[in-house]
N, C-alpha and C positions, 0 to 999 in steps of 0.2 A: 582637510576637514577639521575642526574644531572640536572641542571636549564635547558637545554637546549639539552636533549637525546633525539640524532635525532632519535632513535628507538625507544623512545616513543611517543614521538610526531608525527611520521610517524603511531605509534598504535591507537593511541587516535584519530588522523585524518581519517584512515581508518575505527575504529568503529561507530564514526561520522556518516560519508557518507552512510552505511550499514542502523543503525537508521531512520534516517532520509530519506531513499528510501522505508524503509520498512512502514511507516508510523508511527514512533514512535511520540506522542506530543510533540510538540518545548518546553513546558516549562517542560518536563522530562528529554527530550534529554539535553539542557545544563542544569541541574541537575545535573544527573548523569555524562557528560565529564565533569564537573569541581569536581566532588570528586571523580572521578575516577585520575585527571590529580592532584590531589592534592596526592592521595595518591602514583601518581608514582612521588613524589615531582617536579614535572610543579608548574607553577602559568599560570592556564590558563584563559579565558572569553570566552564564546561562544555565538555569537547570531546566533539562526534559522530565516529561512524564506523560503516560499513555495518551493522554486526551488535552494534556495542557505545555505550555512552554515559559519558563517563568525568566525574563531576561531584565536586569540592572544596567544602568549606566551612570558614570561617574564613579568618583573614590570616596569622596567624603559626604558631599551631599547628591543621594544617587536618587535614578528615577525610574521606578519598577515597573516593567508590563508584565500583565498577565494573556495571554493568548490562549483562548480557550479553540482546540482544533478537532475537528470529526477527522479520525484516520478514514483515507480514500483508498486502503487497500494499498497494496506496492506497485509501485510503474516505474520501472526499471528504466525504461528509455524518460521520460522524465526527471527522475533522478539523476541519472546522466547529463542534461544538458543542464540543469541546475548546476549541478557540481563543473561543470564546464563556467560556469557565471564566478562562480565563487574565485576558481586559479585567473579568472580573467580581470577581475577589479579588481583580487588581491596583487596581480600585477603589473598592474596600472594600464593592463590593454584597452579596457572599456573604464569611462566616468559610472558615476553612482548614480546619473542620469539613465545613460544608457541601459546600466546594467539593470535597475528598477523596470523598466519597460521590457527588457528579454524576458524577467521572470513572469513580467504579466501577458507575454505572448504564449511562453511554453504552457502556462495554468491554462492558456485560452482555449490551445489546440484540441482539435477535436480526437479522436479514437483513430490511429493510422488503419484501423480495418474497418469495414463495415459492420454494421448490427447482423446479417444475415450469416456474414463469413465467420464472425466471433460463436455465435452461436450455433452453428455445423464444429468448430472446432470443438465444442464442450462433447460434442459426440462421438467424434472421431478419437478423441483423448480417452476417453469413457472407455469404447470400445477397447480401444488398441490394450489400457490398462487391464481388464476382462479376459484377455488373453494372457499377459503379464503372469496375469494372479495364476496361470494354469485352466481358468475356463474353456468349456466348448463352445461349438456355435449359437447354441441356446443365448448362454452366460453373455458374449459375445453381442447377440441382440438384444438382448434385453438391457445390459449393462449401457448400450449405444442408446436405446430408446429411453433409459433413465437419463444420460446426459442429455439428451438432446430437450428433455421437459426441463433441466436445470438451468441449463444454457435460454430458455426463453422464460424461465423466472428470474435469472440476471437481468437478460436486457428491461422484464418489466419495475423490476427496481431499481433500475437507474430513472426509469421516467417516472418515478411515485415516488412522492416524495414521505418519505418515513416507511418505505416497504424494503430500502435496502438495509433498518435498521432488523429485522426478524427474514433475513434472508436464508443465513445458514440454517436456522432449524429450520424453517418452512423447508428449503431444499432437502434436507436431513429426514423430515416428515413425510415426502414426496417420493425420497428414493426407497423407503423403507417400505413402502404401502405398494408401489409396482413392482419391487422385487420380490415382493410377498404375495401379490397376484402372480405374479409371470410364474413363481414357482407351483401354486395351486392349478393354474390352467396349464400349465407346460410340465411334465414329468421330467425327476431328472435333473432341472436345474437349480443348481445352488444362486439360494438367496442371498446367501454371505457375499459370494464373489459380486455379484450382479451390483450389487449395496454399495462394496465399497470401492469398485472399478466406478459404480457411476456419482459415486461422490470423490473419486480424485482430483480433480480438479480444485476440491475445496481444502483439501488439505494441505497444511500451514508450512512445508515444506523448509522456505526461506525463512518468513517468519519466526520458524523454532529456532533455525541458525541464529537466527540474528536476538534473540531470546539470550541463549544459551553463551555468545557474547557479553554480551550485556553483564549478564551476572559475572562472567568472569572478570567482568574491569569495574567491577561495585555498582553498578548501574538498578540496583535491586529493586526499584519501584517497577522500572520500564522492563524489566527481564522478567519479573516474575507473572 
C-alpha cells in the first residue's frame, strides 16, 4: 500500500466506523487503526468520541475525515469478528480486498436470534433479576410482565425509525407506570423491586466499564 491507498484508507475508515458503532473503547479503537494503518503503511492519527471518529492521513500534507456515527449499542459477538479482521490484514492473512468485504458481511448479518426469542429473553431476565433483588412471586411477575412490554418496545425501535432514539426513557416511563399499577392492584408488592428488576436489561453494565476505562487512560471526552 502506498502513503495514500485509497483502498486502504476507505478500509481502515470503514473498520473505524463498525468499532466504534459496535462499542469498541475509544482508546483501543485508535490503537488498533493506527497499527493496523501502519502496518498497511498509512501514517495515520485517530481521535474517538462519542458520536464521531476524527481520522488523518499522511505527515505533512494530511487528509482528514470526519465520520459522524450513531452508537448501535454493543454487540459483543460483532465486535469480535471485527477484531478478528483487524489481527488478519494486519497479518497479511487476508488483502484489504478481502478484508473490506468481511467487514461489510459481519455489518450485514442479521440478529443470530430471532425477534420473538430476544424479546421472552427481556422477560425471563427481568424476572429472574426480581428475584435477585430479594422479590416474591408478586415482584417476580410483575417484574417478568415489565420486561416483557420492554422487550417488545425494543423490537419496535429497531423497525421505526427515530423511536430507538427515545427508547430508554419511553421504556423507563413504561416500567415506572406498571410497577405502580401492579403495586396499587396487587398488595404487598414493592414497586421498587418490580422497576428496577424490569428495567435490567437496560442498565449500562459494560458500558460503565468501559467508561470508567477510558478515563483512566485520558480518554475524557469518550468516558465521561
Amino acid at each position: 500500500a502506498t502513503l495514500m491507498d485509497p483502498a486502504a484508507v476507505s478500509f481502515v475508515l470503514k473498520l473505524g466506523r463498525g468499532l466504534h458503532a459496535y462499542g469498541y473503547p475509544a482508546h483501543r479503537l485508535e490503537d488498533a487503526l493506527g497499527v493496523l494503518s501502519r502496518r498497511l503503511g498509512l501514517h495515520g492519527q485517530f481521535f474517538s468520541m462519542p458520536t464521531a471518529l476524527f481520522a488523518s492521513f499522511g505527515e505533512e500534507d494530511q487528509r482528514t475525515f470526519q465520520i459522524r456515527v450513531e452508537p448501535g449499542g454493543v454487540n459483543l459477538e460483532k465486535l469480535t469478528l471485527l477484531d478478528d479482521v483487524i489481527h488478519r490484514v494486519a497479518a497479511g492473512e487476508l488483502t484489504v480486498a478481502t478484508g473490506s468485504a468481511r467487514v461489510d458481511e459481519i455489518e450485514a448479518a442479521p440478529a443470530p436470534y430471532g425477534a420473538v426469542l430476544a424479546t421472552l429473553t427481556f422477560a425471563l431476565a427481568s424476572g429472574a433479576a426480581s428475584r435477585f433483588f430479594g422479590g416474591g412471586w408478586r415482584e417476580v411477575a410483575a417484574a417478568t410482565a415489565i420486561g416483557l412490554v420492554i422487550g417488545l418496545l425494543a423490537l419496535l425501535a429497531e423497525r421505526v425509525e427515530g423511536a430507538g432514539r427515545v427508547f430508554e426513557p419511553t421504556a423507563a416511563l413504561a416500567a415506572a407506570f406498571l410497577a405502580a399499577g401492579a403495586a396499587r392492584w396487587a398488595g404487598g408488592l414493592s414497586a421498587y423491586t418490580a422497576t428496577m428488576a424490569g428495567l435490567i436489561v437496560l442498565v449500562p453494565g459494560f458500558s460503565l466499564t468501559v467508561a470508567m476505562t477510558e478515563l483512566a487512560t485520558r480518554n475524557l471526552v469518550s468516558g465521561i
